[in-house]
C-alpha positions in Angstrom: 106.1 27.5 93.9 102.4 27.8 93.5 100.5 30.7 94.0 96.8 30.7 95.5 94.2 33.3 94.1 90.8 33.0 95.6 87.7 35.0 93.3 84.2 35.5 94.2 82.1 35.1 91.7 78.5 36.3 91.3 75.5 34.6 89.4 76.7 30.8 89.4 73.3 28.5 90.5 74.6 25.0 88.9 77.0 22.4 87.7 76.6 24.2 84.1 77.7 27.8 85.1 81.2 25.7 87.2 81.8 23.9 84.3 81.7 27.2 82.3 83.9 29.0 84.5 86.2 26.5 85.7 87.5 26.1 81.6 87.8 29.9 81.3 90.1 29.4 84.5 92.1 26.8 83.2 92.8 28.7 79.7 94.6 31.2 81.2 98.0 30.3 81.0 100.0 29.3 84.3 96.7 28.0 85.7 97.2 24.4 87.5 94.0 23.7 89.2 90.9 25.2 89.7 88.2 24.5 92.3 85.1 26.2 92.7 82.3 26.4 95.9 79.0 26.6 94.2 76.8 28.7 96.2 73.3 28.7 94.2 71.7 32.7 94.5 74.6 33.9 96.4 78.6 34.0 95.8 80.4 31.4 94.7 84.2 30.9 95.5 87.2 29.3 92.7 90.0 29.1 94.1 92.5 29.0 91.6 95.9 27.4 91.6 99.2 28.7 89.4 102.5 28.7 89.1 102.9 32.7 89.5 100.8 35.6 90.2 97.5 36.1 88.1 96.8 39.6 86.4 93.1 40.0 88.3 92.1 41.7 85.4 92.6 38.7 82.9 91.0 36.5 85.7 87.7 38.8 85.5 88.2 38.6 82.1 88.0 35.1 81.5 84.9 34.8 84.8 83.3 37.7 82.2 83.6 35.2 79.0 81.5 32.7 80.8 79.2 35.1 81.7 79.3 35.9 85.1 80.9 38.8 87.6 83.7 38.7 89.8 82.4 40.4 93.0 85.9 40.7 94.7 89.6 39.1 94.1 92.3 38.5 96.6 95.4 37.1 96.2 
């Protein structure tokens, strides 16, 4: 069964910065899909597809190593 995580995400303003985040995502292991609403100077949304419950620290992790902030997480 998959498991929905939706992260809000701070500082995204193009195509470049989802790119960037959406492969951070995806290297965390048990990720299936990610999707992200880009919303340019405001917050952005990925909602993030797996096969069990993410650690939210290792999801702000990864949304850290692309250079932006996670704002608030909810599973």
């Amino acid at each position: 069964m998959s498991t929905i995580t939706k992260v809000s995400i701070d500082g995204m303003t193009c195509g470049h910065c989802v790119a960037a985040v959406t492969e951070e995502l995806t290297a965390i292991e048990g990720v299936q899909d990610v999707a992200i609403e880009l919303n340019k100077g405001g917050i952005s949304t990925a909602t993030v597809q797996s096969a069990g419950q993410l650690d939210p620290e290792q999801v702000g992790e990864a949304v850290a190593e692309a250079g932006y902030l996670v704002v608030a997480d909810e599973a």
